[in-house]
N, CA, C and O atoms as CSV, one atom per row, in Angstrom:
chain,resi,resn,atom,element,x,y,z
A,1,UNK,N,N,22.247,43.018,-60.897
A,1,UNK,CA,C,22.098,42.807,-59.464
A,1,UNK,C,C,21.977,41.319,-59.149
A,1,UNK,O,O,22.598,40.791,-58.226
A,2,UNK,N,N,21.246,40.749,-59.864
A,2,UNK,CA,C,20.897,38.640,-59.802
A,2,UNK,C,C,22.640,38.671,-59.498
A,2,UNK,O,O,23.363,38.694,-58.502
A,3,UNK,N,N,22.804,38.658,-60.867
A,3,UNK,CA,C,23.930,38.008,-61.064
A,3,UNK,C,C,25.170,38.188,-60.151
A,3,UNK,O,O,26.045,37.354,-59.920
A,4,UNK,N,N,25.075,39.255,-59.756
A,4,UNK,CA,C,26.405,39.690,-58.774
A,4,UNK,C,C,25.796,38.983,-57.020
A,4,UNK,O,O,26.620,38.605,-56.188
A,5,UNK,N,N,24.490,38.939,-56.797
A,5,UNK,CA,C,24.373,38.412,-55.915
A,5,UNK,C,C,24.532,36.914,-55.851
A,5,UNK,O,O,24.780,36.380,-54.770
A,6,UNK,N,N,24.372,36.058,-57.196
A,6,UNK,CA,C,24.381,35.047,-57.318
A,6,UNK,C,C,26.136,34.460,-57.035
A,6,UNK,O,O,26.419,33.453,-56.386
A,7,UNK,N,N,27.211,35.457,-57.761
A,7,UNK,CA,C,28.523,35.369,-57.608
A,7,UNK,C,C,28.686,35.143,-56.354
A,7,UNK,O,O,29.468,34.210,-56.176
A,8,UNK,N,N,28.169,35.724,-55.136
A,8,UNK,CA,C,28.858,36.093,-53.847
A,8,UNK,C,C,28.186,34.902,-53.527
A,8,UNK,O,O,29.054,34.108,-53.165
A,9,UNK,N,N,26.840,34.267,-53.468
A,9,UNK,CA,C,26.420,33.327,-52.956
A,9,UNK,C,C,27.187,31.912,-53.387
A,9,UNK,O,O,27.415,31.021,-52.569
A,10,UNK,N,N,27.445,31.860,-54.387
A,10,UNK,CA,C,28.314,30.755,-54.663
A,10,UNK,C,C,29.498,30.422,-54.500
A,10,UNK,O,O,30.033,29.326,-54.670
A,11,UNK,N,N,30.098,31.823,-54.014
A,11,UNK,CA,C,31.662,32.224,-53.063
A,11,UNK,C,C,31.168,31.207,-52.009
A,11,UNK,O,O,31.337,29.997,-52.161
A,12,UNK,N,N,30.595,31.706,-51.010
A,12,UNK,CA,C,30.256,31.436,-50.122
A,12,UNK,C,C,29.853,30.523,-50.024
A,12,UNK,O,O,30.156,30.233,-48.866
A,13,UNK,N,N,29.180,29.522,-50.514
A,13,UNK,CA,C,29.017,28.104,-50.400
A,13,UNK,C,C,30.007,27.169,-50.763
A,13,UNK,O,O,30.206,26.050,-50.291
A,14,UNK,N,N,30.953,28.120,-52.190
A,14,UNK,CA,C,32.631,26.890,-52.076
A,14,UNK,C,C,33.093,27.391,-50.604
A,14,UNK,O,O,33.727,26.537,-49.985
A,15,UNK,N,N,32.884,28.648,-49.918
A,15,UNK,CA,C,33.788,28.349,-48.896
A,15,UNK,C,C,33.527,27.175,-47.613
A,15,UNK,O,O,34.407,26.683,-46.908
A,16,UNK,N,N,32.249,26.938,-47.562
A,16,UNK,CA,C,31.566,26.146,-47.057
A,16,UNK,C,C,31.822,24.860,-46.748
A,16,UNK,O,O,32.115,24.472,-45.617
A,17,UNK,N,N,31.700,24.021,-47.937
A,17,UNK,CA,C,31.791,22.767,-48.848
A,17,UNK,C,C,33.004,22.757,-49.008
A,17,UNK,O,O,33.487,23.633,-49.725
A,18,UNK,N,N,33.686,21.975,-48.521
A,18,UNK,CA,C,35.277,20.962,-48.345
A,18,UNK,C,C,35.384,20.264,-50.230
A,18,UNK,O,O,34.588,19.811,-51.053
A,19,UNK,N,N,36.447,20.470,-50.179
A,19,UNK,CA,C,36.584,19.866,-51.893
A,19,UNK,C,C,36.035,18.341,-51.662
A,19,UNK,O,O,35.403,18.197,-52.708
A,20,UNK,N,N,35.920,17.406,-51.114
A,20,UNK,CA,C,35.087,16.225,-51.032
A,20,UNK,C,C,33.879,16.301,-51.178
A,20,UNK,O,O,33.337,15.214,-51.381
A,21,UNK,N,N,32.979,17.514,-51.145
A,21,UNK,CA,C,31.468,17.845,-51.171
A,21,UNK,C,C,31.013,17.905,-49.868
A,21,UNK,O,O,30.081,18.676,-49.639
A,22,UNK,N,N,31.504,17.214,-48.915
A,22,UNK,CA,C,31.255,17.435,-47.481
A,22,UNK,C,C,31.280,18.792,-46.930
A,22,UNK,O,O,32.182,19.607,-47.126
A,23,UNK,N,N,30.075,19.005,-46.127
A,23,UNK,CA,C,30.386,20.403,-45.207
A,23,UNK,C,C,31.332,19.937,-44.271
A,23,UNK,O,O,31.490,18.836,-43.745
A,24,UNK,N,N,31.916,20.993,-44.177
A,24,UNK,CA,C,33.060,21.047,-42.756
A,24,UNK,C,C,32.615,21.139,-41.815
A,24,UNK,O,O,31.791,22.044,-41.940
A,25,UNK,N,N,32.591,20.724,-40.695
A,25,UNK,CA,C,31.965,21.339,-39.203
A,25,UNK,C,C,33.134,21.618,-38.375
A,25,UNK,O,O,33.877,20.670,-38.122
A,26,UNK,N,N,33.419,22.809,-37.903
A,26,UNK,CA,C,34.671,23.718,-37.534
A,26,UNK,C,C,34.590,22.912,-36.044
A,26,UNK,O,O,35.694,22.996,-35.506
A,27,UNK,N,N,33.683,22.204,-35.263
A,27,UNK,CA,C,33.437,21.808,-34.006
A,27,UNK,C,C,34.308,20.552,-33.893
A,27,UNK,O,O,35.062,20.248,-32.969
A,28,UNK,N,N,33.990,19.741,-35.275
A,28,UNK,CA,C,34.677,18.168,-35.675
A,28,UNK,C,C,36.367,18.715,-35.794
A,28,UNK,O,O,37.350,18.101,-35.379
A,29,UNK,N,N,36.352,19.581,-36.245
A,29,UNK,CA,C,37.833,19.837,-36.503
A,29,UNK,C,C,38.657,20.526,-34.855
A,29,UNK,O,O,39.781,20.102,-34.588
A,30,UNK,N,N,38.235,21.170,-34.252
A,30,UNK,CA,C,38.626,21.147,-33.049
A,30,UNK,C,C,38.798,20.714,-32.075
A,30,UNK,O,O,39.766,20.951,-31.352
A,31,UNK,N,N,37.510,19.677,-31.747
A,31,UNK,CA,C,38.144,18.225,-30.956
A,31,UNK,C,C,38.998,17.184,-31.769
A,31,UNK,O,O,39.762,16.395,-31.213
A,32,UNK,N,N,38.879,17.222,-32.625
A,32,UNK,CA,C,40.154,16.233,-33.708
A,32,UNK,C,C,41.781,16.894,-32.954
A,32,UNK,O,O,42.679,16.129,-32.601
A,33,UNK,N,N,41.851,18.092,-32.856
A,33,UNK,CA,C,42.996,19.349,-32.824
A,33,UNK,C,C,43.614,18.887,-31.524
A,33,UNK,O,O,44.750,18.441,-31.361
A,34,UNK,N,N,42.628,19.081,-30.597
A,34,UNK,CA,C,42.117,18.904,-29.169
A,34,UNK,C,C,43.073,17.505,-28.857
A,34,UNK,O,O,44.191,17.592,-28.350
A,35,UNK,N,N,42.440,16.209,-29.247
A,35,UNK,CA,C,42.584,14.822,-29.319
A,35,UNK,C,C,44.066,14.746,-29.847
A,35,UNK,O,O,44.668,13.908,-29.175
A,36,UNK,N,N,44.621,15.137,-30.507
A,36,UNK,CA,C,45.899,15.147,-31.076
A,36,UNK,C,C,47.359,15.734,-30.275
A,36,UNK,O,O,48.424,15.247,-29.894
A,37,UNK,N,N,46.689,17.086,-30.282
A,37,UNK,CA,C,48.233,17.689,-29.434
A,37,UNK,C,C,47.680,18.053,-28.239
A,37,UNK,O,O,46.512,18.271,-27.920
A,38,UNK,N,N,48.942,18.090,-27.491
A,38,UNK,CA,C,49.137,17.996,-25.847
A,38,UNK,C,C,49.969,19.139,-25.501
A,38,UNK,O,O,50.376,19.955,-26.328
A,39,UNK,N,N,50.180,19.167,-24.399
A,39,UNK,CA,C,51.296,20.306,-23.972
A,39,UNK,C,C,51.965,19.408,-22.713
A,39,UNK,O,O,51.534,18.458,-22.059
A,40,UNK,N,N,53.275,20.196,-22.686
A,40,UNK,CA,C,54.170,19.620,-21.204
A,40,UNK,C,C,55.511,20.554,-21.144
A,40,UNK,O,O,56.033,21.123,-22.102
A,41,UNK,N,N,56.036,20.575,-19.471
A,41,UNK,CA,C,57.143,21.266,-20.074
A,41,UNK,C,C,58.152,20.579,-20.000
A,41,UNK,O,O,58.214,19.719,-19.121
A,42,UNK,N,N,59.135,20.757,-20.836
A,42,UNK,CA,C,60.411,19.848,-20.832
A,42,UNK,C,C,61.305,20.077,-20.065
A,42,UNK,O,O,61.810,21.184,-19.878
A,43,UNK,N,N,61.668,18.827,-19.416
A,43,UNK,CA,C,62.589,18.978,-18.425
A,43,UNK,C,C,61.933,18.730,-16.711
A,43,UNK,O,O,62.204,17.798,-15.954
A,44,UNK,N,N,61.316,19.517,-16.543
A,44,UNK,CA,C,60.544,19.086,-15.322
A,44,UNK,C,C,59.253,18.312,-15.031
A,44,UNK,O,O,58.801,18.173,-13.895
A,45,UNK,N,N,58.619,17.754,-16.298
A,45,UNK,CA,C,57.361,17.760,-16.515
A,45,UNK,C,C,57.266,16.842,-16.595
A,45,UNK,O,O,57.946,16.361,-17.501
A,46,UNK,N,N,56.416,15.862,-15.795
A,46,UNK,CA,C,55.912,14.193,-15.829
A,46,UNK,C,C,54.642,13.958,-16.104
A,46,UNK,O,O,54.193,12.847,-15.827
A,47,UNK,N,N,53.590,15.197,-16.855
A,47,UNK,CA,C,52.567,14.715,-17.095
A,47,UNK,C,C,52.193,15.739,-18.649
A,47,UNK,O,O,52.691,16.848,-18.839
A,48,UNK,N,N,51.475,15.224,-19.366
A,48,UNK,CA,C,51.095,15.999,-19.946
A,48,UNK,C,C,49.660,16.938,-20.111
A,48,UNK,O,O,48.805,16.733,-19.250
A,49,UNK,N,N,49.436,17.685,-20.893
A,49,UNK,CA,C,48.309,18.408,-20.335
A,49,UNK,C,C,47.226,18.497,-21.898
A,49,UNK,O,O,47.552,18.449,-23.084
A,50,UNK,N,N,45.919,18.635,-21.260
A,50,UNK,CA,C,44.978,18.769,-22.626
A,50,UNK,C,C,44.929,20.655,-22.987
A,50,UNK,O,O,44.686,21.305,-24.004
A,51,UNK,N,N,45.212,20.934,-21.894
A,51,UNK,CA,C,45.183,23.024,-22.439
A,51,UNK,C,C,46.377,23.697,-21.909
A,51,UNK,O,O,46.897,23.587,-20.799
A,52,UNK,N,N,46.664,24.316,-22.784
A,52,UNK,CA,C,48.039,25.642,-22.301
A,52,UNK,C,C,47.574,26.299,-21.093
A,52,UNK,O,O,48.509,26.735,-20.422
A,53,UNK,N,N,46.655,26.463,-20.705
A,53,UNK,CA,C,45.494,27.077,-19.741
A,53,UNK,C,C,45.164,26.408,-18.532
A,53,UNK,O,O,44.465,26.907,-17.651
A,54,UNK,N,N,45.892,24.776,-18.478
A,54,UNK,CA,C,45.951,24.638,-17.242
A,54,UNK,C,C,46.685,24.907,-16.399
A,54,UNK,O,O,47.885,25.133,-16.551
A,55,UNK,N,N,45.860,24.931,-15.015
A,55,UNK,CA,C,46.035,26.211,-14.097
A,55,UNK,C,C,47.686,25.293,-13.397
A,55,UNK,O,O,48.597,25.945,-12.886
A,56,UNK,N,N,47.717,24.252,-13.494
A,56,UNK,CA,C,49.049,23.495,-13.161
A,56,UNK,C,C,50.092,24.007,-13.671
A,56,UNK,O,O,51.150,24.153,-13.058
A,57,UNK,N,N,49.866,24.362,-14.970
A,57,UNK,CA,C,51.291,25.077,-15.809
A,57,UNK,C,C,51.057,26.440,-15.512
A,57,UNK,O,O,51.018,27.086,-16.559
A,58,UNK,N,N,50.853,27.268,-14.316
A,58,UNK,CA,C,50.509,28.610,-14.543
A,58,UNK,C,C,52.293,29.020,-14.263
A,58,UNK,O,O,52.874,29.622,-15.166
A,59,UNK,N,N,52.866,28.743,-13.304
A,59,UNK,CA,C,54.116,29.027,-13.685
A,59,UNK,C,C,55.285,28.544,-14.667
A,59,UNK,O,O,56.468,28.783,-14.424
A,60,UNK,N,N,54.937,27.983,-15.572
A,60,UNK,CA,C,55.749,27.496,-16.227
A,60,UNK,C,C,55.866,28.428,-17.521
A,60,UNK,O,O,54.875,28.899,-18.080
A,61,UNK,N,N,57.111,28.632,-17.915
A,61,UNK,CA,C,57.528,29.434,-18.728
A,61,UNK,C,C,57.877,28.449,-20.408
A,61,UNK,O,O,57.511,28.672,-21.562
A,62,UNK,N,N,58.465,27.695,-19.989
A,62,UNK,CA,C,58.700,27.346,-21.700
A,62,UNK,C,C,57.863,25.326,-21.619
A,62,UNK,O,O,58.142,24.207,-21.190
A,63,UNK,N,N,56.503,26.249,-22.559
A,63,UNK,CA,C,55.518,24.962,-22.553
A,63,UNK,C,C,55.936,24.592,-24.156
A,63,UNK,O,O,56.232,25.392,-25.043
A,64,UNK,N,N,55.887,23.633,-24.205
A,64,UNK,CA,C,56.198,22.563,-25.837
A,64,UNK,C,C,54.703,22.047,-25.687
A,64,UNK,O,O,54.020,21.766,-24.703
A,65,UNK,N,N,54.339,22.026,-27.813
A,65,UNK,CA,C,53.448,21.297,-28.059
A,65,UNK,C,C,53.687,20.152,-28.885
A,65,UNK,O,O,54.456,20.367,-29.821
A,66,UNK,N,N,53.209,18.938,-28.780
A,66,UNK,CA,C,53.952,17.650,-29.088
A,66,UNK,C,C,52.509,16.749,-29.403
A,66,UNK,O,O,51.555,17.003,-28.669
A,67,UNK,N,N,52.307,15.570,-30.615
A,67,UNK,CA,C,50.997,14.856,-30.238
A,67,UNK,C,C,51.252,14.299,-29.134
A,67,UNK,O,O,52.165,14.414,-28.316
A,68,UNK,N,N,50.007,13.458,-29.234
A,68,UNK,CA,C,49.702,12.721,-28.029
A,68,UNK,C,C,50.103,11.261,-27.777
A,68,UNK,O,O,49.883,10.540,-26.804
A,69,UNK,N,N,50.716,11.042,-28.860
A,69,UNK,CA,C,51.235,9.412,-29.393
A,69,UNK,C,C,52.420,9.248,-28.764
A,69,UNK,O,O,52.723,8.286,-28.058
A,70,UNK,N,N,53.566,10.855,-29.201
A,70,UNK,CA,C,54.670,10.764,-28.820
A,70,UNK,C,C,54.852,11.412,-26.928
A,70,UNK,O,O,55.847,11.222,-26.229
A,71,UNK,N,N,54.199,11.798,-26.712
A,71,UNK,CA,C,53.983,12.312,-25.359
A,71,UNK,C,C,53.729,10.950,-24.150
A,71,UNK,O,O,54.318,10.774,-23.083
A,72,UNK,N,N,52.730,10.194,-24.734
A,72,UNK,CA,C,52.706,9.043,-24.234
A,72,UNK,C,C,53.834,7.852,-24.057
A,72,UNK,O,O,54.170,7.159,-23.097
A,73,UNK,N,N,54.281,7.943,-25.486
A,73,UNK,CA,C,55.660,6.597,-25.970
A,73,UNK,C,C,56.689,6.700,-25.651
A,73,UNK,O,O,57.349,5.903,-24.984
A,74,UNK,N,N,57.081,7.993,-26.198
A,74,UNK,CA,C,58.550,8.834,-26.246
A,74,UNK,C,C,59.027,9.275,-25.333
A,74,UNK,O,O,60.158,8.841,-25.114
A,75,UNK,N,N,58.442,10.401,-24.259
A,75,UNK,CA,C,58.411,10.735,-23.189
A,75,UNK,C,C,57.951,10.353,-21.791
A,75,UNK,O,O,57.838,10.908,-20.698
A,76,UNK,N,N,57.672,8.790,-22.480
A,76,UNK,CA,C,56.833,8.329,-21.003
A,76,UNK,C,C,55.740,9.055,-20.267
A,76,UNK,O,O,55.463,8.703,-19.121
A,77,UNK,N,N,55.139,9.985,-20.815
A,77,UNK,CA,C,54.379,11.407,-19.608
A,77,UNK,C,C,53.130,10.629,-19.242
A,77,UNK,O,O,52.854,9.701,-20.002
A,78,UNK,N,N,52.272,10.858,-18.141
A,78,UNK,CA,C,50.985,10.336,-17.752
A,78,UNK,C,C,50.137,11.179,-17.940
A,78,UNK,O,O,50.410,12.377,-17.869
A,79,UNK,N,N,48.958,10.738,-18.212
A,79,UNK,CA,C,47.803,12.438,-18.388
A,79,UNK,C,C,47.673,13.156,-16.925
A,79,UNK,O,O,47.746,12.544,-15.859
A,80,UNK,N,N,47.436,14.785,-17.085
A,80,UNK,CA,C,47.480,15.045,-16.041
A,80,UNK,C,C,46.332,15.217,-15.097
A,80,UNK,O,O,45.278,15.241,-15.732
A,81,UNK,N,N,46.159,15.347,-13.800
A,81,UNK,CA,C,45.231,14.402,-13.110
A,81,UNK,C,C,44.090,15.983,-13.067
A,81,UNK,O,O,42.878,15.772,-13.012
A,82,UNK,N,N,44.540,17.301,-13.094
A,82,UNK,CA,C,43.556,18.174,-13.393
A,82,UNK,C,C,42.861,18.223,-14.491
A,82,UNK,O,O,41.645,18.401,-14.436
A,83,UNK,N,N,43.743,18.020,-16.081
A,83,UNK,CA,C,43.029,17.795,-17.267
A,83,UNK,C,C,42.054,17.136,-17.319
A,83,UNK,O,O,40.899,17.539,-17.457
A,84,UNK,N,N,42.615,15.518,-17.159
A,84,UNK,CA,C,42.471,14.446,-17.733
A,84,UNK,C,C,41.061,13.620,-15.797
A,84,UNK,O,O,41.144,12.495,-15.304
A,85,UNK,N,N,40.307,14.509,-15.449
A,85,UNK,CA,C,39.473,14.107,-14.308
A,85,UNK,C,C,38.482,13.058,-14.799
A,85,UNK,O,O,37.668,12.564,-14.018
């Protein structure tokens, strides 16, 4: 019984612990996610957006996800003024 509980506990702490020894924090990794990619739609779209969920794109049918480097450079887009308040 130790021992098999000891197995699962040590599962569970490699799943934990990032191969660097660092814990992961799933919160750090989602504003990283967040901060990175954008949405816009192509073709009509002069701004880009921080959520698929803004209420600006509610009619829009074909949304592209793109970072935020090339959204800015590439596409010229401005942040959009509901997201980005």
């Amino acid at each position: 019984m130790f021992k098999k509980l000891f197995v699962v506990s040590t599962l569970c702490l490699a799943l934990v612990i990032s191969p660097y020894g660092k814990i992961i924090n799933p919160d750090a990794v989602a504003v990283t996610e967040a901060k990175t990619y954008v949405y816009y739609v192509p073709g009509s779209s002069y701004a880009y957006h921080a959520s698929k969920n803004c209420w600006t794109l509610k009619r829009s049918k074909h949304i592209k996800k793109t970072t935020l480097k090339k959204a800015r450079n590439k596409l010229e887009l401005d942040p959009c003024g509901v997201c980005y308040k």
